[in-house]
N, C-alpha and C positions, 0 to 999 in steps of 0.2 A: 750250307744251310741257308734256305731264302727267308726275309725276312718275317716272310706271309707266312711262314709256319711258327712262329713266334706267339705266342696268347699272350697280348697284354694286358695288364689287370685292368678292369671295368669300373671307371668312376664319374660320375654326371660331375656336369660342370657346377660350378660351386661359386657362388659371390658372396666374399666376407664382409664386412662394413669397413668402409672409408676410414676408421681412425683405429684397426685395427692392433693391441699391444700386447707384446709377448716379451713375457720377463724372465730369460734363464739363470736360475740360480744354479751354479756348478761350481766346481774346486776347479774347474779350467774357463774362468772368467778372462783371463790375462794371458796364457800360454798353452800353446798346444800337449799333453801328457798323454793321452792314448784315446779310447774310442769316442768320448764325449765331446773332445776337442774334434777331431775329423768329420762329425756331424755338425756340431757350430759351423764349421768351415765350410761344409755341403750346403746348410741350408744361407748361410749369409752370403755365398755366390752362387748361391743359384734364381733366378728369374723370376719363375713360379713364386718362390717365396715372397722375394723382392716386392714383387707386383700386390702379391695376399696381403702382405705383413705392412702397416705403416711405420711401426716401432717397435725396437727389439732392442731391452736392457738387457745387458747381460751383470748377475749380482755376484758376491764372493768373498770370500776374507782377504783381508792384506796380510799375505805371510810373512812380508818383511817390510819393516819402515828401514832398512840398510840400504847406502846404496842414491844415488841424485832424484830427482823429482820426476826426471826425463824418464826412469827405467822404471817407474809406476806400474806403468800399462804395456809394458812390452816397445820390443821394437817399435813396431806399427802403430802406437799408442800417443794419443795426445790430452794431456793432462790440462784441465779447466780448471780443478777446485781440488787442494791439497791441504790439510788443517794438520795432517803431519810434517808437511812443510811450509808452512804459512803464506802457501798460495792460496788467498781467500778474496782476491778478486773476482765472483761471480753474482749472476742476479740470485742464485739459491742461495747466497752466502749467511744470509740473515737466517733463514730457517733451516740450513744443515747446523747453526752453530748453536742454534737450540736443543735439536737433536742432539749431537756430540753433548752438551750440557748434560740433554737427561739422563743418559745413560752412561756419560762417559767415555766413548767410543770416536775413534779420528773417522774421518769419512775423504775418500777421494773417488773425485768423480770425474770424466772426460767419456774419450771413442775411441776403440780400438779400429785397424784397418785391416780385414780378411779381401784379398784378392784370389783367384783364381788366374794364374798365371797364361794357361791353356786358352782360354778366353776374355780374360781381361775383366769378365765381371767384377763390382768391389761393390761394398758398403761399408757404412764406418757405425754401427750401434754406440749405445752408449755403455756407458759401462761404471758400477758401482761398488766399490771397495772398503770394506770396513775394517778397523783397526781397533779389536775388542779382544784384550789381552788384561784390560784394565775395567771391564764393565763392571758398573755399582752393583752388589749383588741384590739390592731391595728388588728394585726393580726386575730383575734376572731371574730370584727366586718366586715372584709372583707369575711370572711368563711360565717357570718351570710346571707351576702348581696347577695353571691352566691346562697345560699340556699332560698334566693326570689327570684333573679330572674331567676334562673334554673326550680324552683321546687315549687313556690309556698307557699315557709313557712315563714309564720310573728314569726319571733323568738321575734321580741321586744312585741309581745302580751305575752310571755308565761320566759321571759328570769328571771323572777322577783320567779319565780317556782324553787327550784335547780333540782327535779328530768325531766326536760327539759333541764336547764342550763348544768349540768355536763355531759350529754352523750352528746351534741352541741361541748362542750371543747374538751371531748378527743377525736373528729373525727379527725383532722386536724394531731395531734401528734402519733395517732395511724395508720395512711397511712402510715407517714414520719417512724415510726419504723420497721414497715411491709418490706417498703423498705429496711430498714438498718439488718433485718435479712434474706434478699434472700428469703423475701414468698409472691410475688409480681408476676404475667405475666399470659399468658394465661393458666393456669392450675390452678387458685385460685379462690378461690367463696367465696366472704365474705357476712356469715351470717346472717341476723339480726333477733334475738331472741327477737321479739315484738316488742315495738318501742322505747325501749332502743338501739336498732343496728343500726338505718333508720341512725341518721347520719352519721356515720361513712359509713355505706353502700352508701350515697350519695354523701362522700367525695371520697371514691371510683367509682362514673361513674363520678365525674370531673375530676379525677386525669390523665391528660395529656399523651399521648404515655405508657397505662398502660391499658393490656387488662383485667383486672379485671371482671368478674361476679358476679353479685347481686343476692343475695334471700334473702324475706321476710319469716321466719317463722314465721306462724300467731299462736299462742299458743290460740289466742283469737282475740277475735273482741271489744275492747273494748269500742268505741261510743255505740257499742249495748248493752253491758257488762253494762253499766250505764244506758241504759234506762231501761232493762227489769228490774236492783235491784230498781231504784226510782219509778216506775208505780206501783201500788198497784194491779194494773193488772197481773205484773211480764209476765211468760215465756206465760200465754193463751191470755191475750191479745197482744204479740208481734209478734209471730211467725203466728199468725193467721195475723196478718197487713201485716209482711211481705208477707208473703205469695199472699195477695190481692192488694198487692203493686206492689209486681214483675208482675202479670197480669195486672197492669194497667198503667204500663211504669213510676213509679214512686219510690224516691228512697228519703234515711233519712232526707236528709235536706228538701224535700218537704210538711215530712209526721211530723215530729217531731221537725222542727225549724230549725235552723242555728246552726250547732254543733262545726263550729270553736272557741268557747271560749273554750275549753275544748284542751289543748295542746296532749293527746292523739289522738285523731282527727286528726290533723293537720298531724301528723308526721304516723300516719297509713296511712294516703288517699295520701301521696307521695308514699307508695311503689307501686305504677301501674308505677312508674319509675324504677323497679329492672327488672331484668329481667326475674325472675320468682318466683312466691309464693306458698310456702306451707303451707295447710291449716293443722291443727290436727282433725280436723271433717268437715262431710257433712255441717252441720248449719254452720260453719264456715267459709266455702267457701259462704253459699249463703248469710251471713253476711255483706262480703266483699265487692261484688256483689250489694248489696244495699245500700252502701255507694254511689253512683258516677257514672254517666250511662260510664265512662272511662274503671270501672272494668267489664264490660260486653265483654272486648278484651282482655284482660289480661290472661295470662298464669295461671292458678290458678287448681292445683293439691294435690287430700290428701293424705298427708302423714301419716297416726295413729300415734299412740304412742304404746309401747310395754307393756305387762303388764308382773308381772314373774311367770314363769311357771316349778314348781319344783314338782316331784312325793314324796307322803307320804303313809304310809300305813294307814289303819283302826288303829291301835294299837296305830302309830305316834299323830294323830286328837285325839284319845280318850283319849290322856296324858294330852297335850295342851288343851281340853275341860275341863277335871279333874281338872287342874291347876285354870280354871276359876273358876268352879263351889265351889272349895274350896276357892277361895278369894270371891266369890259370901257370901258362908256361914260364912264366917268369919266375913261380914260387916252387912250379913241381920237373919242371923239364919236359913237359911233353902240351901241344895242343888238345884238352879233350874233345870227342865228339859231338857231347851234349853237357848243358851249361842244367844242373841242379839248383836251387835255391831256398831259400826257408827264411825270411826275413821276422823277427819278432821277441817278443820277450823272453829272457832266462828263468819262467816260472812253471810250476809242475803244471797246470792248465792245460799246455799248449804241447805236451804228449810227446817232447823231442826224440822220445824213444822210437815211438813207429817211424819216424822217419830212419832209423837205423836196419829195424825188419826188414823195411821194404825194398833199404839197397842190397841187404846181402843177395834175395833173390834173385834183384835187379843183376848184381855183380857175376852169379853162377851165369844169367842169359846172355850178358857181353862179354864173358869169355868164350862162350861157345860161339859168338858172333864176331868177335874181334873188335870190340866196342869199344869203347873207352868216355867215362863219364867224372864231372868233378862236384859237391857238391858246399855250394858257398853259401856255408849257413852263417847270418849276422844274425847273434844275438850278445847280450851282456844284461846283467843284473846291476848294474853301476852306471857311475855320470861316464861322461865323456872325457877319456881318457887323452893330455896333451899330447900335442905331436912332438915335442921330443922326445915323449916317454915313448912315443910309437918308434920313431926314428932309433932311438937307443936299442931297443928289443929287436929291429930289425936286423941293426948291424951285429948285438952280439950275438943272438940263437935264431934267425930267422921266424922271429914272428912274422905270420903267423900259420908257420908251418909246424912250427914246436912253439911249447907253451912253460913258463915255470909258474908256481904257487905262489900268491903274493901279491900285494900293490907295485908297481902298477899293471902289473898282467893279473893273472887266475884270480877269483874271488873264488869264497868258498866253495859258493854253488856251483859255479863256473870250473873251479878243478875237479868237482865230483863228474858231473856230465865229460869232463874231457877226460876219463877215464875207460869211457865208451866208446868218444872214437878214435880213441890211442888207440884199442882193441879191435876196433873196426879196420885202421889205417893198416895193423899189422897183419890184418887177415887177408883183406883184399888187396887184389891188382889191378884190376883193371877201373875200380871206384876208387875216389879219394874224397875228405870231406876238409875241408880245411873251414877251422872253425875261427870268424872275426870276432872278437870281443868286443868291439866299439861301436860306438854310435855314431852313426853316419858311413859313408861310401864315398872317399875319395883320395887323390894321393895325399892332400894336406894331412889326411886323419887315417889314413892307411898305409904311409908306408910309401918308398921311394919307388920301387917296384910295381905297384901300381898304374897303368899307361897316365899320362898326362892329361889328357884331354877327356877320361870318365868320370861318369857325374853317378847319381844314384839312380836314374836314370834308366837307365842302362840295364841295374841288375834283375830290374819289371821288361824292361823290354827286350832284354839277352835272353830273360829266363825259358827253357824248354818245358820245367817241370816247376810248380810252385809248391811247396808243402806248407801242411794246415792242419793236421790228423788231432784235433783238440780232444781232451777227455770232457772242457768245460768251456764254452763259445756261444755267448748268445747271438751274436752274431757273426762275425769274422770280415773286413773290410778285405784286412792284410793276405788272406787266403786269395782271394779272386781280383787283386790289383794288376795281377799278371794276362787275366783274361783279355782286356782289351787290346793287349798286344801278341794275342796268339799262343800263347802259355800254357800248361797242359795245369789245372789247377786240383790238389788233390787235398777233400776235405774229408772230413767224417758228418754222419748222419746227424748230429748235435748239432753243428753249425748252423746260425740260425740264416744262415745265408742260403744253406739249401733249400729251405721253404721258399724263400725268394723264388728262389730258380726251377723250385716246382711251380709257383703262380706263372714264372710266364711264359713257360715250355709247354705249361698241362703235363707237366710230369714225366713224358719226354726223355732216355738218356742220350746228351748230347756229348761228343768227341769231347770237347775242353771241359770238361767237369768231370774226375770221378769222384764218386761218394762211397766212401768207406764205412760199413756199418759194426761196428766194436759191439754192439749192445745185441745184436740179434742172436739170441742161444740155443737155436738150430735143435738138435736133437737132444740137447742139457732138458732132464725132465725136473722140472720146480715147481710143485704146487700149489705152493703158496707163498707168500712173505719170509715168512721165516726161511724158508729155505732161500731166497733172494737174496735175502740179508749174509747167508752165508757166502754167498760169491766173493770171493779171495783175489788176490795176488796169481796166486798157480791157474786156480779158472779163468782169470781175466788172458793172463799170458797164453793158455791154449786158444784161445778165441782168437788171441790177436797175431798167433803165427799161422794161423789159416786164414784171416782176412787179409792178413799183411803181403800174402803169398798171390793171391788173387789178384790184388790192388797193385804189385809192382808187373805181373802179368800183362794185366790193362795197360798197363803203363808203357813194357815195352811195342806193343802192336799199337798204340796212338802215335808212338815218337815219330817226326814229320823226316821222312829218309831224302828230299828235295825241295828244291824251292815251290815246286807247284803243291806241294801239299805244304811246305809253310803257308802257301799263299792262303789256303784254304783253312788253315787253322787263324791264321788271323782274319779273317771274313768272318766269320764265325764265331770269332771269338768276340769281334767288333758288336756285330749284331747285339747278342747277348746282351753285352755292358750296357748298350743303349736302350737297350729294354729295363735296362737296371740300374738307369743313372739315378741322381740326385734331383732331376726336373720331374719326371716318370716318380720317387717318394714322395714327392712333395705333391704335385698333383693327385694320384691315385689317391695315395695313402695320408700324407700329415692331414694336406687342405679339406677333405672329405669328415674325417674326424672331429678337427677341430671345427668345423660348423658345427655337428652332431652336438659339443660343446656350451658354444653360443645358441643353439636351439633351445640346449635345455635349461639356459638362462632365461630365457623368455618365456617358457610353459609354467602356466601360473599353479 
C-alpha cells in the first residue's frame, strides 16, 4: 500500500496563544492505569503538543499519604511542596497553607517526567495532588449545594460512594491552588478526564470573574459502558436500539429506565454544561447524544487517540517472533507457525470469547493445512503477581500451561474464563492458547522458561494476529499497537479506532485491519425497539458464530506464508500507524478544537 493512497484527515493550521494552559484532572495524574494514562503519555511526548501547549497541570487525589515523600509522584516524579510531609519549602507555600486551612485538605505539588523512549521526547508538567479525606464539611456541603442548584447533581444520592465523594472534595481546593500558582484566566481549559474532572470542571464555570474554559473528555460513555456489559445482548442488541432510538426522538432514560442511581450518570449528563466535549470515538459521540435530548446542541467533536507508530525490519519482527516461538516450545514442545496474541484486561468488555470462536475455525483450516498456531493471551484481573509466586507455580504444575484456583494463581474471574480454554486446549490440536495471568512480559515476571533476552516488546512485534473483538471500546489503543509492526490486527465495529481508520483510508479495506461486525442483524427481522430489546444471549451467540467464522476466514488468507509478504505487511502496516500517530491527533484533531474553544471565549 503506497502511502499516496492514504487520506489524511484535513486540518488548517492553527496558532494558540503564547501562554497557552491545560489542566487535566484525572485519577491517573501520578501513574499510568489504562486508556487516560496512554493519552497523557501521547500528548506530553508528542511535539505538536509540546509546541501548542505552554502549561500542562495535571490535578488528582492523593490516594495514599503511605509510603516516603519521594514515591508522591511516581517514579519519574519530583516533589516541590508536601504539607503531608512537611516539605513546605516553596514560594506557593504561604498560599497552599491557606488553602489547606480552609478546607482542610494537604496539598502536594511538583512535575512528573513522561518520556517517549522511541524518540526521546520528555516534558515534566506539573502536577497537583490533594489529600481530602478529612475536608471541613461547611465548606463541602456548600460546593455540594451549588452543584444542585447550578447543575443539577444530587451528591447526597451518591456522597456515601468515595470514588464520587473524593473528586466532589478536591474541586473546591484544586480552583483555590490553580489560582495560587498563576494558571488561572482566559487562556486556560480545564480538562475533565471522564467523570472524575466534571467537578472540578464545574467548580471552575462557578468560579467568579474567572474566564476559565471547560472540556469534557469523554474516554467513554459510561451509562452505556453498563448497559451493553449487563444485557446479555451486549454491543448487537445496543447499538442496534440506539441506533432506532435516535430515529425515533428517544433517548436512555426513555428506553432503559431512570439511570440517575448510578453516580457515573449524573456527573457525565452535567458535561453539556462545559463548554466543549471531546469524544475518542464516532459511538462515543453518539452515546453522548443519547443520553439527553440537551446533547443534541452541545459542541461534541472527536478527538482519536494515537496509536505508536515505529518502523522495523523483516529481520527486526522475525527475532521478536523467534523469541516467541521459543518460549512457545519451551512450555508446549513443539515451534508454532504463527504467534497469536491478545494483550488486555480480565473484564467482560473486551469479548474474550470471540477470540475462542474464531480459533476453533481457525484450528479446522490448519489442520487441513498442516499449520500450527499458539495463542498468548496476557490478561489478569489483579496486581502483579511476585516472581517467586511465579517461579513456584512454575516448578510445581507448570504455569502457565495448567492453572490452579486460588492466590496466587486463578482469581475468580480468572478460573471462570480458564474454563473455556481448558475446553478449548482439550478440543484442539493443532491451536493452543496458553493463558498468562500477570502483568508484564518477561522472565523476571514469567517464569524461567521464558528466553532470556525478551522484553514486552516483542509480544507487539512477534505478534501475527492481534485480537480486540470488544462488545464495549471507545476506542481501543491495545488492538492496533501491533499494526506498526506488521500485525494482522482484529477488531470489531465498536472500536472507536475504527472510525480512525475510516478517516484516513476513506474507508478503504485494508490487509492489516479486519473489522468484525457483531451488531449487524442481517436477515433478523425487528421492527422496532421492543423487539431490539429482546435480543438475548442465544441471538447474540447466532450472530457471533457466523461472524466469527468469516473473520478467522480473513484471517487465515491474510496470514503472511514468507518474508516478502511479511515485508509487505509491515509497510503497510507502518503507513497506517503514521497516519495515526499521536502528532497526526494532536494536530488534525486536539489542536483544531481546542482553538474552536478559545474562539468561543472571545465571541462576545
Amino acid at each position: 500500500m503506497n502511502s499516496e493512497n492514504l487520506r489524511l484527515p484535513i486540518g488548517k493550521k492553527l496558532t494558540m496563544p503564547d501562554d497557552t494552559t491545560l489542566v487535566h484532572v484525572t485519577h491517573e495524574a501520578v501513574g499510568k492505569v489504562g486508556g487516560i494514562g496512554a493519552v497523557l503519555h501521547g500528548f506530553f511526548t508528542c511535539p505538536s503538543y509540546l509546541s501548542a501547549v505552554e502549561r500542562s497541570i495535571l490535578v488528582g487525589p492523593l490516594f495514599t499519604t503511605e509510603g516516603p515523600v519521594s514515591e508522591r509522584l511516581g517514579e519519574d516524579g519530583e516533589v516541590l511542596y508536601s504539607s503531608v510531609d512537611g516539605l513546605i519549602n516553596l514560594q506557593y507555600a504561604s498560599a497552599f497553607r491557606k488553602i489547606e486551612k480552609l478546607y482542610n485538605a494537604g496539598i502536594v505539588y511538583g512535575r512528573r517526567t513522561f518520556i517517549d523512549e522511541h524518540t526521546g521526547v520528555k516534558s515534566s508538567p506539573e502536577v497537583l495532588l490533594f489529600d481530602v479525606r478529612h475536608t471541613h464539611k461547611d465548606t463541602l456541603n456548600d460546593f455540594k449545594r451549588q452543584l444542585y442548584t447550578e447543575f443539577g447533581v444530587q451528591s447526597h444520592l451518591y456522597e456515601n460512594l468515595w470514588d464520587f465523594e473524593q473528586y466532589v472534595r478536591i474541586a473546591p481546593p484544586a480552583i483555590a491552588a490553580l489560582k495560587a500558582i498563576d494558571a488561572v484566566g482566559d487562556t486556560t481549559t480545564v480538562v475533565s478526564h471522564e467523570f472524575m474532572g466534571m467537578p472540578t470542571a464545574l467548580a471552575a464555570i462557578l468560579e467568579p470573574h474567572c474566564d476559565m474554559r471547560t472540556v469534557f473528555y469523554a474516554h467513554e460513555a459510561a451509562t452505556m459502558r453498563r448497559i451493553v456489559e449487563e444485557h446479555s445482548g451486549h454491543d448487537t442488541m445496543f447499538y442496534n436500539v440506539m441506533k432506532q432510538a435516535h430515529s425515533d426522538g428517544l433517548y436512555v432514560n426513555d428506553v432503559f429506565g431512570d439511570q440517575n442511581d448510578y453516580f457515573k450518570h449524573s456527573l457525565v449528563e452535567a458535561s453539556k454544561h462545559c463548554d466543549h466535549i471531546y469524544a475518542v470515538g464516532d459511538y462515543v459521540a453518539d452515546e453522548l447524544r443519547f443520553l439527553a435530548p440537551e446533547f443534541e446542541s452541545v459542541d461534541i467533536d472527536i478527538v482519536y487517540n494515537g496509536i505508536p507508530a515505529y518502523q522495523i525490519s523483516v529481520a527486526d519482527k522475525l527475532a521478536s517472533k523467534e523469541n516467541l516461538q521459543l518460549y512457545c516450545k519451551n512450555l508446549l514442545g513443539y515451534r508454532p507457525d504463527y504467534i497469536f496474541t491478545h494483550v488486555t484486561r480480565l473484564v467482560k468488555s473486551k469479548g474474550l470469547w470471540r477470540d475462542l470462536r474464531v480459533l476453533y475455525t481457525i484450528e479446522d483450516e490448519f489442520r487441513t493445512q498442516g499449520k500450527t498456531g499458539v495463542l498468548l493471551l496476557l490478561s489478569t484481573e489483579v496486581s502483579r503477581r511476585r516472581s517467586q509466586d511465579i517461579y513456584e507455580m512454575e516448578s510445581s504444575y507448570n504455569w502457565p500451561v495448567a492453572h490452579r484456583e486460588n492466590w496466587p494463581d486463578l482469581s475468580g474471574g480468572e478460573a471462570k474464563f480458564y474454563t473455556q480454554i481448558q475446553e478449548f486446549n482439550a478440543r484442539s490440536r493443532n491451536i493452543k492458547i496458553i493463558f498468562i495471568n500477570q502483568f508484564g512480559f518477561s522472565r523476571k515476571l514469567c517464569g524461567m522458561r521464558m528466553p532470556q533476552d525478551i522484553e514486552f516488546m516483542d509480544i507487539r512485534k512477534g505478534s501475527d494476529v492481534e485480537f480486540g473483538q470488544s462488545i464495549y471500546e471507545p476506542f481501543g489503543i491495545a488492538q492496533l499497537e501491533s499494526l506498526t509492526f506488521g500485525g494482522i490486527c482484529v477488531i470489531s465495529n465498536v472500536c472507536g479506532c475504527a472510525g480512525f481508520l475510516r478517516d484516513v483510508t476513506g474507508g478503504r479495506d485494508v490487509k492489516n485491519v479486519i473489522v468484525a461486525d457483531y451488531t449487524n442483524l442481517r436477515t433478523q427481522d425487528y421492527a422496532d425497539i421492543e423487539d431490539m430489546l429482546q435480543i438475548d444471549r442465544p441471538v447474540r451467540e447466532r450472530i457471533e458464530a457466523s461472524v466469527s467464522e468469516k473473520v478467522a476466514m480473513q484471517i487465515c488468507s491474510r496470514l503472511p506464508n514468507n518474508e516478502s509478504e511479511i515485508a509487505g505487511m509491515i509497510e503497510g502496516g507502518y503507513q497506517l500507524a503514521e497516519n495515526m500517530s499521536w502528532d497526526i491527533v494532536v494536530k488534525n484533531y486536539l489542536l483544531k478544537n481546542l482553538y474552536g474553544v478559545r474562539h468561543k471565549l472571545r465571541t462576545p
